[in-house]
Z-matrix of the N, CA and C atoms (Angstrom, degrees):
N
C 1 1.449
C 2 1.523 1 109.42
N 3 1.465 2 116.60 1 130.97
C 4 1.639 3 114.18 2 177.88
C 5 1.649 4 89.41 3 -69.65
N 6 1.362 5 81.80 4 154.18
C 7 1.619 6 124.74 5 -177.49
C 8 1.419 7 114.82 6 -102.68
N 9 1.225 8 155.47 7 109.66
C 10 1.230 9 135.37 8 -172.21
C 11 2.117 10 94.62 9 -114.13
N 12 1.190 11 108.44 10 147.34
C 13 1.390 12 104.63 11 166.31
C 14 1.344 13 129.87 12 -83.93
N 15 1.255 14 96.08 13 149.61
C 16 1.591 15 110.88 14 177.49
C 17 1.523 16 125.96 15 -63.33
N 18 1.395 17 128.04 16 72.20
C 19 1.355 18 125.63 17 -174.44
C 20 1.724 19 131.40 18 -72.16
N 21 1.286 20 98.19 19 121.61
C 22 1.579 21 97.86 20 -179.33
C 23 1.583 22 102.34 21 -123.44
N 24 1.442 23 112.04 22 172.34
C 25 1.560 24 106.39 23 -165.61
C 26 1.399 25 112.24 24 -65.64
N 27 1.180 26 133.92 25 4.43
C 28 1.675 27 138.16 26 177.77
C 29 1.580 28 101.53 27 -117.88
N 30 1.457 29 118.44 28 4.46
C 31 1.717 30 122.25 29 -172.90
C 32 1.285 31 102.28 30 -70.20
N 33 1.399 32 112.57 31 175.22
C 34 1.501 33 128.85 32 163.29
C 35 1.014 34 114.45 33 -56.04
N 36 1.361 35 137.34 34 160.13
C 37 1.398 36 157.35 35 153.63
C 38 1.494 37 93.65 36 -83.41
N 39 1.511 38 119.32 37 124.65
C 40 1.357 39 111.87 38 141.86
C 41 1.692 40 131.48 39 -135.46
N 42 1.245 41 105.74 40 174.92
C 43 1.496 42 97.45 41 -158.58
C 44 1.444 43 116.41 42 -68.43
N 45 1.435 44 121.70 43 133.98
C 46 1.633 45 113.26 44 -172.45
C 47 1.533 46 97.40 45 -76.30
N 48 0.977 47 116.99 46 -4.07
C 49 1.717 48 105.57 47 -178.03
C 50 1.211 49 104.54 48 -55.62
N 51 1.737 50 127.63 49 -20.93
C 52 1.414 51 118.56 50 -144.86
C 53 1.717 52 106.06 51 -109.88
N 54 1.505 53 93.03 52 -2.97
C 55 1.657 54 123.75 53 -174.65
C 56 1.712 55 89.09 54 -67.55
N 57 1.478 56 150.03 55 123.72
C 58 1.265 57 115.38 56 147.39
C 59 1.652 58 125.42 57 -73.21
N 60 1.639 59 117.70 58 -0.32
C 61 1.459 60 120.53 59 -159.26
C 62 1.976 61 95.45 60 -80.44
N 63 1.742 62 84.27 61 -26.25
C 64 1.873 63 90.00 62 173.19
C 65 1.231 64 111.13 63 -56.44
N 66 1.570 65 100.17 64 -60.20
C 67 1.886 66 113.88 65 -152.36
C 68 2.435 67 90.92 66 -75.62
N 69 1.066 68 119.89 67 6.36
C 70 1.204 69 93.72 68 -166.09
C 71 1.649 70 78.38 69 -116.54
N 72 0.821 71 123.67 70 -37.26
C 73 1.989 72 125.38 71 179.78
C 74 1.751 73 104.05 72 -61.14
N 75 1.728 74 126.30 73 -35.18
C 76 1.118 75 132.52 74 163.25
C 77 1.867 76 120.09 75 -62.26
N 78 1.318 77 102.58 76 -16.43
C 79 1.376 78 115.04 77 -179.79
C 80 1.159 79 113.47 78 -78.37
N 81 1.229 80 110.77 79 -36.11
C 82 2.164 81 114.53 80 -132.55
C 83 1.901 82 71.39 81 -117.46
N 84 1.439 83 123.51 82 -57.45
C 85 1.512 84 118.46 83 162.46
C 86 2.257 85 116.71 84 -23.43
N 87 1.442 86 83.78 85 -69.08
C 88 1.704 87 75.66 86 -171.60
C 89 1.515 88 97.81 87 -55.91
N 90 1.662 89 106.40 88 -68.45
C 91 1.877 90 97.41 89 -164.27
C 92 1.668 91 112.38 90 -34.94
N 93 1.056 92 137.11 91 -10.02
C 94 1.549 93 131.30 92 -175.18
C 95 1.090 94 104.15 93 -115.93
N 96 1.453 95 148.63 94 25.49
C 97 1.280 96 152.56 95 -178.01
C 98 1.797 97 95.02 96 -133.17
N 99 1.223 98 126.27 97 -44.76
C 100 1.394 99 117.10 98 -179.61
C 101 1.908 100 92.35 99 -102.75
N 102 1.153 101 140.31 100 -11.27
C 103 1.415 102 110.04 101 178.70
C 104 1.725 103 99.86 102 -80.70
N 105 1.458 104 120.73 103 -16.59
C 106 1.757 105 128.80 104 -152.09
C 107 1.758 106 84.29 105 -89.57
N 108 1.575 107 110.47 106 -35.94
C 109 2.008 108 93.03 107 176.36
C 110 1.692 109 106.66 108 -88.24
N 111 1.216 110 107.15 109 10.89
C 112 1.331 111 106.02 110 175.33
C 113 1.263 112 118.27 111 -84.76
N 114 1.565 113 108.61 112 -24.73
C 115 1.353 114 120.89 113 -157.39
C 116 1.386 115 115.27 114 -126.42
N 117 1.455 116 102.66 115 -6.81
C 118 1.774 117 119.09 116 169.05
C 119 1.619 118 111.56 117 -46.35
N 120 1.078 119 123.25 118 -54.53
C 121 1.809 120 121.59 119 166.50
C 122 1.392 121 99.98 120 -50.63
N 123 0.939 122 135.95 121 -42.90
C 124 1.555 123 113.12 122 -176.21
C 125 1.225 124 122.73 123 -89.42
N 126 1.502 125 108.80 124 1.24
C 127 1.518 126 95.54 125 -179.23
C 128 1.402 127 138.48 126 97.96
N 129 1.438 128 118.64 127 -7.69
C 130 1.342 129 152.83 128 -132.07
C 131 1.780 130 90.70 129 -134.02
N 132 1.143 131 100.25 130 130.18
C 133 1.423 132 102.21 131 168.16
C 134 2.037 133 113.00 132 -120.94
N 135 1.069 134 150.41 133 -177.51
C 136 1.117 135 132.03 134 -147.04
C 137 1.609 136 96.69 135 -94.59
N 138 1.201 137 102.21 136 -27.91
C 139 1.781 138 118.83 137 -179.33
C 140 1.720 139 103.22 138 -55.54
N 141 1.400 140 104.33 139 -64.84
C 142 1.595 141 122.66 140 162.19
C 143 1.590 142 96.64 141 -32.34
N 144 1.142 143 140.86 142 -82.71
C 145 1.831 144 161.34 143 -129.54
C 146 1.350 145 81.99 144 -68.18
N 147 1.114 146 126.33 145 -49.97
C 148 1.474 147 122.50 146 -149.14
C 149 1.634 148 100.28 147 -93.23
N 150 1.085 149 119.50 148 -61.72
C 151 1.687 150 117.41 149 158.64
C 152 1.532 151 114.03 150 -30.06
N 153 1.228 152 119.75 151 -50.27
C 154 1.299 153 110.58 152 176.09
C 155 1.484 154 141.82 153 -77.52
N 156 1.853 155 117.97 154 -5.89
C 157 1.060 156 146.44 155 -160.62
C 158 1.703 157 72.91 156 -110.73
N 159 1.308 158 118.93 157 -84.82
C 160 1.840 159 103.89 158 -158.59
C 161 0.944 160 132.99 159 -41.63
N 162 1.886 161 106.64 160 -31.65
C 163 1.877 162 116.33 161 160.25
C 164 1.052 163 119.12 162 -49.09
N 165 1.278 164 106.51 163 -42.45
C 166 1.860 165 121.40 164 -161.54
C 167 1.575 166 92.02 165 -78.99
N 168 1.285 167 116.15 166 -46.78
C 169 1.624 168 106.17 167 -179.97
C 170 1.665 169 116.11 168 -88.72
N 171 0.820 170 117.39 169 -0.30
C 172 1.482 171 120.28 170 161.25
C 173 1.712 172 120.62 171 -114.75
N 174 0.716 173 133.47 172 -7.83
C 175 1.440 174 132.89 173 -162.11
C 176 1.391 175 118.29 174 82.60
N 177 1.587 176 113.62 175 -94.19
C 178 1.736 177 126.22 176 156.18
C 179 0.872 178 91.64 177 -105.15
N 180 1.413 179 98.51 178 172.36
C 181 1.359 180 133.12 179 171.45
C 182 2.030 181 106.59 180 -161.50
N 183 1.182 182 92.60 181 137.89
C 184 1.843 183 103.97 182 165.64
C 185 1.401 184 103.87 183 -59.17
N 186 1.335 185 110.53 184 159.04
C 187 1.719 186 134.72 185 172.75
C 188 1.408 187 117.33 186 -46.36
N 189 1.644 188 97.44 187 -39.11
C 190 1.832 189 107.21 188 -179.26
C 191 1.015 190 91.58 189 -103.41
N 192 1.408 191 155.29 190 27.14
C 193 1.622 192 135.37 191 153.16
C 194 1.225 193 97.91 192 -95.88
N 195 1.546 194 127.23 193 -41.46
C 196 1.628 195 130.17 194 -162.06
C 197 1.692 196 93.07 195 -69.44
N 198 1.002 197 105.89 196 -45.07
C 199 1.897 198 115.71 197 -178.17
C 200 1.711 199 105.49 198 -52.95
N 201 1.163 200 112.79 199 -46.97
C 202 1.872 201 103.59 200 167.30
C 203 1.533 202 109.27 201 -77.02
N 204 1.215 203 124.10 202 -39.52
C 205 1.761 204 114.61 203 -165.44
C 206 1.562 205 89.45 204 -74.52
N 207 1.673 206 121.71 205 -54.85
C 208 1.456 207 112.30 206 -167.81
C 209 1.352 208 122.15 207 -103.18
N 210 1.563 209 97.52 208 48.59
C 211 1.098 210 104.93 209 167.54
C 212 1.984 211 139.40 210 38.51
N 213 1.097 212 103.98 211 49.06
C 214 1.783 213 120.16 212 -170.75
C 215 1.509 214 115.67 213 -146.94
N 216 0.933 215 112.10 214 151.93
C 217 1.658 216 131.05 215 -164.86
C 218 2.030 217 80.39 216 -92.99
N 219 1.330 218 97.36 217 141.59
C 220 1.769 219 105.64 218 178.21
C 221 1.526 220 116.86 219 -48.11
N 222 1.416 221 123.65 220 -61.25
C 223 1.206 222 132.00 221 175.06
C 224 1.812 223 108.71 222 -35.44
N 225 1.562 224 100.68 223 -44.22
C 226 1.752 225 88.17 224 172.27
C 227 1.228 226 135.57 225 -94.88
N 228 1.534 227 111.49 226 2.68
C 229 1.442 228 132.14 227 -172.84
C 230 1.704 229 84.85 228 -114.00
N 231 0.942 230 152.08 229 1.22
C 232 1.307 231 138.24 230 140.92
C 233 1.364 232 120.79 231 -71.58
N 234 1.262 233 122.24 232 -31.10
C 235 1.462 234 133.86 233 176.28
C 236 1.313 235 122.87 234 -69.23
N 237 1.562 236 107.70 235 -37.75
C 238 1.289 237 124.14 236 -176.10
C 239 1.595 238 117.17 237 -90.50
N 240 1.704 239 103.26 238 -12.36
C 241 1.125 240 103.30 239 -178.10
C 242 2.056 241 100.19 240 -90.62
N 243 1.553 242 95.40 241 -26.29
C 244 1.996 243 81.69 242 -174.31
C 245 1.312 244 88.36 243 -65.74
N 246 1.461 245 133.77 244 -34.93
C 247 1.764 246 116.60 245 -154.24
C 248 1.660 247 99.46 246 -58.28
N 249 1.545 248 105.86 247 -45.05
C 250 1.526 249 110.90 248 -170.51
C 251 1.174 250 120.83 249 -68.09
N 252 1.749 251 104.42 250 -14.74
C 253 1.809 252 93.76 251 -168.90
C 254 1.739 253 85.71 252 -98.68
N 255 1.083 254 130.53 253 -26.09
C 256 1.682 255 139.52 254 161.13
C 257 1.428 256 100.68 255 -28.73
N 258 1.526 257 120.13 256 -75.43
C 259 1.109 258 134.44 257 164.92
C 260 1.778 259 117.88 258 -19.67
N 261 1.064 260 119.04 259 -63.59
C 262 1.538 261 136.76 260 -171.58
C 263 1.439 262 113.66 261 86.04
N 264 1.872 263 97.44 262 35.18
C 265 1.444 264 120.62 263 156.08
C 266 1.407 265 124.70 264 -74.45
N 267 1.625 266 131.89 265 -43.79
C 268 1.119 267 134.03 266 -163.81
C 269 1.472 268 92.22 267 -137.42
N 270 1.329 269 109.99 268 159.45
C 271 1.736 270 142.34 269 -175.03
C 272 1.670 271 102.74 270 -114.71
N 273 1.091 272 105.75 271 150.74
C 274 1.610 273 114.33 272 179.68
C 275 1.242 274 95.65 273 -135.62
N 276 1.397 275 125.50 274 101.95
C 277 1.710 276 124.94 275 168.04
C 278 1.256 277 108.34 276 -106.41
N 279 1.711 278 115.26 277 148.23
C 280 1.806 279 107.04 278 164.42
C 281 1.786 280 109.75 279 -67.48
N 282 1.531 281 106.54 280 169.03
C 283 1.295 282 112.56 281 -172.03
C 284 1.372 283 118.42 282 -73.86
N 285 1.328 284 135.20 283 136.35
C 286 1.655 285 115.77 284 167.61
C 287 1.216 286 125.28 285 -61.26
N 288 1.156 287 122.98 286 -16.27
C 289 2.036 288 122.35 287 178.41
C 290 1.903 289 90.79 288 -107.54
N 291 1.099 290 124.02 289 3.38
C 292 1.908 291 111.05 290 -171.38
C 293 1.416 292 101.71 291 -150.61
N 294 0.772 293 120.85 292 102.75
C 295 2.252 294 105.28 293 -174.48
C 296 1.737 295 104.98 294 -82.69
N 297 1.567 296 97.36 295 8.80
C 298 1.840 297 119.17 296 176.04
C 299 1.575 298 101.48 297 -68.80
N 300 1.533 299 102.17 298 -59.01
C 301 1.406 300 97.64 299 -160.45
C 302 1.913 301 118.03 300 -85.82
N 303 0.866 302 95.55 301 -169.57
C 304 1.598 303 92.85 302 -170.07
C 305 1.875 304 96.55 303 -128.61
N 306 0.898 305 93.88 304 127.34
C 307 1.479 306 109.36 305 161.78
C 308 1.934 307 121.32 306 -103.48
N 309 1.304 308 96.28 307 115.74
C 310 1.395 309 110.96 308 171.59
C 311 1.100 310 112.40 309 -95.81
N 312 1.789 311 112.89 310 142.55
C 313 1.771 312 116.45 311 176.56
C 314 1.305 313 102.91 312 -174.03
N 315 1.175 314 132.49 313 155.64
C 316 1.412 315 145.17 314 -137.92
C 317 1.676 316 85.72 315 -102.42
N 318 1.699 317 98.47 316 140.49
C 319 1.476 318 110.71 317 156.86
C 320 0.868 319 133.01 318 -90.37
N 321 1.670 320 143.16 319 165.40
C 322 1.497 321 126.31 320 -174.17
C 323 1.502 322 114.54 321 -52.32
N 324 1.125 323 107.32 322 -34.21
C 325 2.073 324 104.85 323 176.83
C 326 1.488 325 90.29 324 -73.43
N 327 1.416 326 150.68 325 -44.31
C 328 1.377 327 135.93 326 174.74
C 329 1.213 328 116.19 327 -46.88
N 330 1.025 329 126.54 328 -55.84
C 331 1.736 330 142.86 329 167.74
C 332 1.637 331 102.47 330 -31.11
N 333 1.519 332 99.03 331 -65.61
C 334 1.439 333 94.31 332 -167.07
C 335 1.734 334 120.56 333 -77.34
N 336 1.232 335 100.44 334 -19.70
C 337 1.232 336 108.80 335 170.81
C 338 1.789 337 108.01 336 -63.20
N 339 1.471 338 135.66 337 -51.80
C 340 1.066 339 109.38 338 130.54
C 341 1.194 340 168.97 339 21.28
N 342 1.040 341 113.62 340 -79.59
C 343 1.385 342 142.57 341 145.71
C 344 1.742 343 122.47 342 -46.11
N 345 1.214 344 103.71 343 -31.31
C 346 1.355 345 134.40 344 -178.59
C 347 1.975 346 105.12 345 -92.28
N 348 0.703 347 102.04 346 -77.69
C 349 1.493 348 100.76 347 173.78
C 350 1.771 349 127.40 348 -61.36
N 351 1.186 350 107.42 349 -29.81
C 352 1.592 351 126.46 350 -176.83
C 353 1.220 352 105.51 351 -49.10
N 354 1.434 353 136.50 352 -53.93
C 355 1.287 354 134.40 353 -169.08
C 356 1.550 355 113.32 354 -68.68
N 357 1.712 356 117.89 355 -50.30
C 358 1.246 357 122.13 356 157.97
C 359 1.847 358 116.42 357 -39.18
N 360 1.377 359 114.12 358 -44.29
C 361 1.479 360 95.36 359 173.62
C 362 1.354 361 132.22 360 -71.31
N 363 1.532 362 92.94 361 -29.20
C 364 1.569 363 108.22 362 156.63
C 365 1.482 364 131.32 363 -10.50
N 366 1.444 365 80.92 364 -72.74
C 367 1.526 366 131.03 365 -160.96
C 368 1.915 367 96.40 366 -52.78
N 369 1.298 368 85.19 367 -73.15
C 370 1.136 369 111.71 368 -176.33
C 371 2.283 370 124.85 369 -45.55
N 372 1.081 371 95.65 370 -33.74
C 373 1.365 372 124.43 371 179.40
C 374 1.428 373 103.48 372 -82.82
N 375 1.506 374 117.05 373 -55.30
C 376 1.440 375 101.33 374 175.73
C 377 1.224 376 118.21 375 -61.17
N 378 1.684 377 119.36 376 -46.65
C 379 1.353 378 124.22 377 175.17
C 380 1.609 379 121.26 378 -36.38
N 381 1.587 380 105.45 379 -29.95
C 382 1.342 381 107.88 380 166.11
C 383 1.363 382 140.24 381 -63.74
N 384 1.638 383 112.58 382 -29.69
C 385 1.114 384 122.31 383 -167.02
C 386 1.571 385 111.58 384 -111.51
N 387 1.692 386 105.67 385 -2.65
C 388 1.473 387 109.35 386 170.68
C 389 1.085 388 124.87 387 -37.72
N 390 0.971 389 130.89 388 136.87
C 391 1.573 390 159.07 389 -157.10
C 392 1.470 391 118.01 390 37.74
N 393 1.193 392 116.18 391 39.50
C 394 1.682 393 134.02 392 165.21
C 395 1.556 394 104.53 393 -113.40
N 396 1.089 395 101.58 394 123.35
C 397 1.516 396 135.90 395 167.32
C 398 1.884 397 113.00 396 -37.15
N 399 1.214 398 119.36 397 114.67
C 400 1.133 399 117.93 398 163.67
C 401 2.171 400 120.39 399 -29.16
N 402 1.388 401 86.25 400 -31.80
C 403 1.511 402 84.06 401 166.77
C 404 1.766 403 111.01 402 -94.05
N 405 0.921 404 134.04 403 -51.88
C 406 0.823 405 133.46 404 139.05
C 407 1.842 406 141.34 405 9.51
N 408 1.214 407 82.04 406 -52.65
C 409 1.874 408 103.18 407 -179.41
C 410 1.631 409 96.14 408 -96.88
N 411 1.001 410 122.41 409 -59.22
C 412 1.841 411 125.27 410 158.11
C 413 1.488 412 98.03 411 -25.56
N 414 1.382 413 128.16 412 -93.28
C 415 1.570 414 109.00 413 -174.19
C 416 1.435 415 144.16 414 -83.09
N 417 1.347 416 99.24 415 29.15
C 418 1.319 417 121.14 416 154.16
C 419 1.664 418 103.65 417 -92.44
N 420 1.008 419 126.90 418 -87.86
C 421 1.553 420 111.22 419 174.24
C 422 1.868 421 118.72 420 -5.71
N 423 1.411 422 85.39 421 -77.74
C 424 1.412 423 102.13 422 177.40
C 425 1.440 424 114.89 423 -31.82
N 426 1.586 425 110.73 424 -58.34
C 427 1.953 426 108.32 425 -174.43
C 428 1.788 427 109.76 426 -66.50
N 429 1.575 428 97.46 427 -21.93
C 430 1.713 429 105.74 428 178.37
C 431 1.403 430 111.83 429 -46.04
N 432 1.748 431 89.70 430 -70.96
C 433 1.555 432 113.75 431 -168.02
C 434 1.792 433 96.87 432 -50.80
N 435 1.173 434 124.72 433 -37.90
C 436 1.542 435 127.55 434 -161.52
C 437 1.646 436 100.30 435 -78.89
N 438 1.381 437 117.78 436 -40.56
C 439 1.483 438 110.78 437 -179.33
C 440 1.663 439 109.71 438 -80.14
N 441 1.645 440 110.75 439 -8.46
C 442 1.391 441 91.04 440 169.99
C 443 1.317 442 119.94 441 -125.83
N 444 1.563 443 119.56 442 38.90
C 445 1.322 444 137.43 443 132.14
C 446 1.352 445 113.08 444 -86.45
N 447 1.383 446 139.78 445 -3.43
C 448 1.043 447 140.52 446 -173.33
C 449 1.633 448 96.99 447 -105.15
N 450 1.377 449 115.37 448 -44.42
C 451 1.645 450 99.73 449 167.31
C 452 1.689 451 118.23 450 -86.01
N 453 1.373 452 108.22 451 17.33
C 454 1.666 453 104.04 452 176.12
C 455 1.146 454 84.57 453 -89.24
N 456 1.464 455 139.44 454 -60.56
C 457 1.514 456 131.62 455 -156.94
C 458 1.644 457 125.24 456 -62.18
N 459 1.522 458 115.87 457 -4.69
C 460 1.565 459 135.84 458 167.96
C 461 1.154 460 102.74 459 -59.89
């Protein structure tokens, strides 16, 4: 088990490299700084990217499902959703079992917009994992998915 030290104002300095909450906030930081000039011609901001990939990979989804897959607190995934449905990117239907809830899902210009951006994320994702081993990229996922069931249960 990593060990982290006990710091008091006369403590050690130690290196955040060894922090992973550093090295994984330095990750998810760059990928959204070069996928956001990737995606500046289209219009799409990374908040947008991610809303539009979970539709596209889920069909609909409710307000609080898009808020865990795309990552946003409601107040900003409400905002982003009028820009998109403004857009004549996303649909807002009531639910078939709740006419409460709202179902979000991409319109045919959402789709294609999609279609349009998809390859750039592509792009971008492989560029990440270059020169890691098909096994390799398997247990990286794997320790991901495991450290963030390990911070769901906090």
């Amino acid at each position: 088990m990593m060990k982290f030290p006990d710091i008091d104002n006369d403590g050690p300095v130690f290196d955040l490299d060894t922090m992973p909450s550093f090295t994984l906030n330095h990750v998810v930081h760059r990928y959204h700084q070069v996928l956001q000039s990737r995606l500046r011609s289209a219009g799409v901001s990374t908040l947008k990217m991610r809303i539009i990939v979970s539709l596209r990979s889920f069909g609909s989804l409710t307000v609080s499902e898009l808020c865990n897959w795309a990552i946003a607190e409601q107040p900003t995934m409400s905002r982003a959703l009028d820009s998109l449905e403004g857009q004549g990117i996303v649909q807002r239907q009531a639910g078939d079992t709740d006419s409460r809830l709202r179902m979000i899902s991409l319109t045919e210009p959402g789709r294609q917009l999609f279609d349009r951006i998809y390859p750039e994320i592509s792009r971008v994702n492989e560029a990440m994992v270059e020169g890691l081993s098909a096994q390799e990229q398997a247990a990286m996922l794997s320790a991901l998915q495991r450290v963030l069931g390990n911070l769901q249960k906090l």
